[in-house]
C-alpha positions in Angstrom: -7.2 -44.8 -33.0 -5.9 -44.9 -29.2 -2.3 -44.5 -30.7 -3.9 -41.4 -31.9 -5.4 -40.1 -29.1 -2.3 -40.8 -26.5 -0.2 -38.7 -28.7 -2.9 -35.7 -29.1 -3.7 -35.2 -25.4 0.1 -35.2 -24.8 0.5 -32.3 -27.8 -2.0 -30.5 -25.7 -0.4 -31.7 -22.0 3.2 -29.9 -23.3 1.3 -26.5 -25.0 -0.5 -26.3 -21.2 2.6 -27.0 -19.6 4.4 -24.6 -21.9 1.6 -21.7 -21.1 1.6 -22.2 -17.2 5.5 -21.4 -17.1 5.1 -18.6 -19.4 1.9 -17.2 -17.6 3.9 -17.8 -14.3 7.1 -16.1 -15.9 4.7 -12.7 -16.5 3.1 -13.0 -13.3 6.6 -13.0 -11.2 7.5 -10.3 -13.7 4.5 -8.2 -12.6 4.6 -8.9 -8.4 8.2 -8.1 -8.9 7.2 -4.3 -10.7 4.6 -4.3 -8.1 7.1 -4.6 -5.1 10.2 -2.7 -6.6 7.6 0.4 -7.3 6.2 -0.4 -3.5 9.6 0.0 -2.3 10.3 3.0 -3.9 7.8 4.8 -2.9 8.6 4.1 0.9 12.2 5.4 0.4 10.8 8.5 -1.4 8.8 8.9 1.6 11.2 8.2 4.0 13.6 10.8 2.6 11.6 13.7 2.1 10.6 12.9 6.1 14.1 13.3 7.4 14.7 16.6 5.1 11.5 18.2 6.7 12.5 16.6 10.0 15.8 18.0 9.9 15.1 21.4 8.5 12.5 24.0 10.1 12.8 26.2 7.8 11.1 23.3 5.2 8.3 22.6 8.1 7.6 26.1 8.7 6.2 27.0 5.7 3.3 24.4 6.6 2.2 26.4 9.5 0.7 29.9 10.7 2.9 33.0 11.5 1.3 32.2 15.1 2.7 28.5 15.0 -0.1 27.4 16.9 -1.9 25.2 13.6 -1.4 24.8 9.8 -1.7 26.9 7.6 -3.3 26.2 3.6 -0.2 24.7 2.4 -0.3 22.4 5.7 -3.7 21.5 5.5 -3.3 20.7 1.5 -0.4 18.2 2.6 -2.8 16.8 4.6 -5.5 16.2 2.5 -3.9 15.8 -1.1 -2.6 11.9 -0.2 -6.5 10.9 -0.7 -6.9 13.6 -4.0 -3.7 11.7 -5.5 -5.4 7.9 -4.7 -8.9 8.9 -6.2 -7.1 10.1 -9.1 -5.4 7.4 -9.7 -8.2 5.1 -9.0 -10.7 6.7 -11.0 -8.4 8.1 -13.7 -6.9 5.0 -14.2 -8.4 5.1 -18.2 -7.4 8.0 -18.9 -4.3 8.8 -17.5 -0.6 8.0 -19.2 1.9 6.1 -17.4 4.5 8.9 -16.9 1.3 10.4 -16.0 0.8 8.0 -13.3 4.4 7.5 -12.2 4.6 11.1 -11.3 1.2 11.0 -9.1 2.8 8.0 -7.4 6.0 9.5 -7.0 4.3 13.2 -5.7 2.0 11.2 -3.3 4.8 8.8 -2.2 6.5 12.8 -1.3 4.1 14.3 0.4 3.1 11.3 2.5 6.7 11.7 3.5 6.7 15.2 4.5 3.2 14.5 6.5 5.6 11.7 8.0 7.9 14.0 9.4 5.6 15.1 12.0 5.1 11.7 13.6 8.8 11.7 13.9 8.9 15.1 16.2 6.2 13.1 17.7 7.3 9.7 18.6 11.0 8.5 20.0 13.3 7.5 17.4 14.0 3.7 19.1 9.6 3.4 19.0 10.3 4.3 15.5 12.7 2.1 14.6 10.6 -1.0 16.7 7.3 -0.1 15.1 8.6 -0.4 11.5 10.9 -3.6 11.8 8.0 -5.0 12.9 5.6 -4.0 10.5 8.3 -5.0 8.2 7.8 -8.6 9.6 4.2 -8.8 9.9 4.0 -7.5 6.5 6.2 -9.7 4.7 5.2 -12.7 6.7 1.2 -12.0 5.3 2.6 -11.2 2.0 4.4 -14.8 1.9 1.1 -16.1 3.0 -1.5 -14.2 0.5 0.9 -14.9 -2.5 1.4 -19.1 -1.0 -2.0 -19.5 0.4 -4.7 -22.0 -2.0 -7.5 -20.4 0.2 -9.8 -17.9 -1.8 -9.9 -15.1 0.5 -12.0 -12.6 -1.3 -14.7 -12.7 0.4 -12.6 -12.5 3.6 -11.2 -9.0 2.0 -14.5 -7.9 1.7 -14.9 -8.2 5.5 -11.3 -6.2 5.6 -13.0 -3.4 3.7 -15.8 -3.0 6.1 -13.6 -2.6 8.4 -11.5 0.0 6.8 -14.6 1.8 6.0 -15.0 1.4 9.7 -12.5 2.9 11.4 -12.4 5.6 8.5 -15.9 6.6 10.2 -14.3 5.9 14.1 -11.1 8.1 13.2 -13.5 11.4 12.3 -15.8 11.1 15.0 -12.7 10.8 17.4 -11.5 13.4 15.6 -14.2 15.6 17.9 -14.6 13.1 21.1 -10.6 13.3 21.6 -11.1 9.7 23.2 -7.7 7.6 24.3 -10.0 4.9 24.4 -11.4 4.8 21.2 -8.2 5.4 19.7 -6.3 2.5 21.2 -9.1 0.5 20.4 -9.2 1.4 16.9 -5.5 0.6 16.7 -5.9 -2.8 17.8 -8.8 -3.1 14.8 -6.6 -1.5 12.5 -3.4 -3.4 12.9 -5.5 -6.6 12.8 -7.5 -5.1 9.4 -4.4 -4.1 7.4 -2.2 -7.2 8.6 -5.6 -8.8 7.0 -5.2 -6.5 3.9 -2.1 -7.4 3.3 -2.2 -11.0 2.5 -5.6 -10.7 0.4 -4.1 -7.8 -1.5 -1.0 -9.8 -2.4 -3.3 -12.8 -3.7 -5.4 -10.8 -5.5 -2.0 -9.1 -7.5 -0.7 -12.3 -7.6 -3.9 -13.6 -10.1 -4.4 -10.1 -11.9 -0.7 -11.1 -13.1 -1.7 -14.5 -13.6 -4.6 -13.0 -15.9 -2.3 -10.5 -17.8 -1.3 -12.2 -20.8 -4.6 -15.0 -21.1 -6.5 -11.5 -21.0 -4.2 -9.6 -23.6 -3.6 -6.8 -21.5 -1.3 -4.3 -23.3 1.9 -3.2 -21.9 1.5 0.3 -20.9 -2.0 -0.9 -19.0 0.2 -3.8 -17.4 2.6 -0.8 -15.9 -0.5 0.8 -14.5 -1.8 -2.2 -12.8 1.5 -2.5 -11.4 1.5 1.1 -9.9 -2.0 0.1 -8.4 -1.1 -2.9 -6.8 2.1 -0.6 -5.7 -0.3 1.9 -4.0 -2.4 -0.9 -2.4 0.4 -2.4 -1.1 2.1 1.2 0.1 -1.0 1.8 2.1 -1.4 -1.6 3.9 2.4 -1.1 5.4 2.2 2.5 5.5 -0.8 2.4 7.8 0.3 -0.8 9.5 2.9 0.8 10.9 0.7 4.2 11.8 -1.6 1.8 14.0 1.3 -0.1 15.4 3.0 3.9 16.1 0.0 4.5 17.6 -0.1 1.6 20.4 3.3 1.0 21.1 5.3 4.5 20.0 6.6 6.2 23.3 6.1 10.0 22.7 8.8 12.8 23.2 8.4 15.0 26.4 
């Protein structure tokens, strides 16, 4: 009877082992769509910065005949970036994945084309500095959320607060026009997405983990990828905005 037992429980140890790699296998899979689609998306909005940058004739049409303000096309680049996420959060049901891929793709180009401003805005060498090191920051707390045995969900609650937070700071400054209130939500929001960062990344890394133990079909697995992509997009995009915004030398 122990003879018995011994070789059941190791049946069942080599089926468990056998799961885990597979499980882990689908999960690197997934963080590796989630990155590759993450990257992407910056270079889409890198290039269509540098063709509005380099072209007035493109960044024109975003403004009055006056030049003194945007016109409706310029404000509906502004404000279309947050349409395009609620669409894709919301919608996520509903929607196809081409369906989703071109949102991604269309926000990922008219983030760019916002981008293009900060780039009249700010020297190119603050540029340059400001996103190698939000490169770093960001990879080093991606590393760390993806490594890390700590459970830090309830610490990314916190980080949401805080988003909320200086979400609410940023419109009322919008009216104060305070340099000191801006700095100072800077310094919160470089801290809050650095934050982000690393509890995003864990929580990806175990909503792969959960993919195939769940049964998730395929085209939903592409979707959660394109989430996670977005999530991820955001943390370094505006990483780098509150770094810009502390450390960027302006042009005279």
């Amino acid at each position: 009877m122990n003879q018995f037992n011994q070789q059941d429980f190791t049946n069942y140890t080599v089926v468990d082992s056998r799961q885990a790699s597979a499980t882990g296998a689908v999960s690197r899979r997934f963080m590796s769509s989630v990155f590759t689609w993450m990257f992407f998306a910056l270079g889409v909005s890198a290039v269509f910065a540098l063709l509005f940058y380099n072209n007035l004739s493109l960044t024109q049409y975003l403004f009055n005949e006056a030049g003194t303000g945007l016109n409706g096309l310029g404000y509906a680049v502004m404000f279309a970036p947050l349409g395009f996420v609620m669409l894709m959060s919301f919608g996520f049901q509903r929607l196809t994945v081409p369906l989703m891929i071109a949102l991604f793709l269309a926000y990922s180009a008219i983030n760019g084309i916002s981008f293009s401003f900060i780039i009249h805005r700010y020297s190119p060498g603050s540029i340059i500095g400001c996103f190698a090191t939000s490169s770093v920051m960001f990879g080093v707390m991606a590393v760390m959320g993806y490594t890390t045995d700590k459970d830090l969900t309830s610490f990314g609650s916190l980080l949401m607060m805080g988003v909320v937070g200086i979400v609410i700071a940023m419109m009322v400054n919008m009216f104060l026009h305070s340099d000191g209130l801006g700095y100072l939500i800077s310094i919160i929001g470089v801290a809050v997405f650095t934050g982000l960062t690393a509890y995003d990344v864990q929580k990806l890394k175990r909503i792969g983990a959960g993919i195939e133990y769940e049964g998730i079909s395929a085209n939903d697995t592409k979707k959660q990828a394109l989430l996670g992509a977005l999530s991820l997009y955001l943390d370094f995009v505006n990483l780098f905005l509150m770094l810009l915004r502390l450390f960027g030398n302006r042009r005279n």
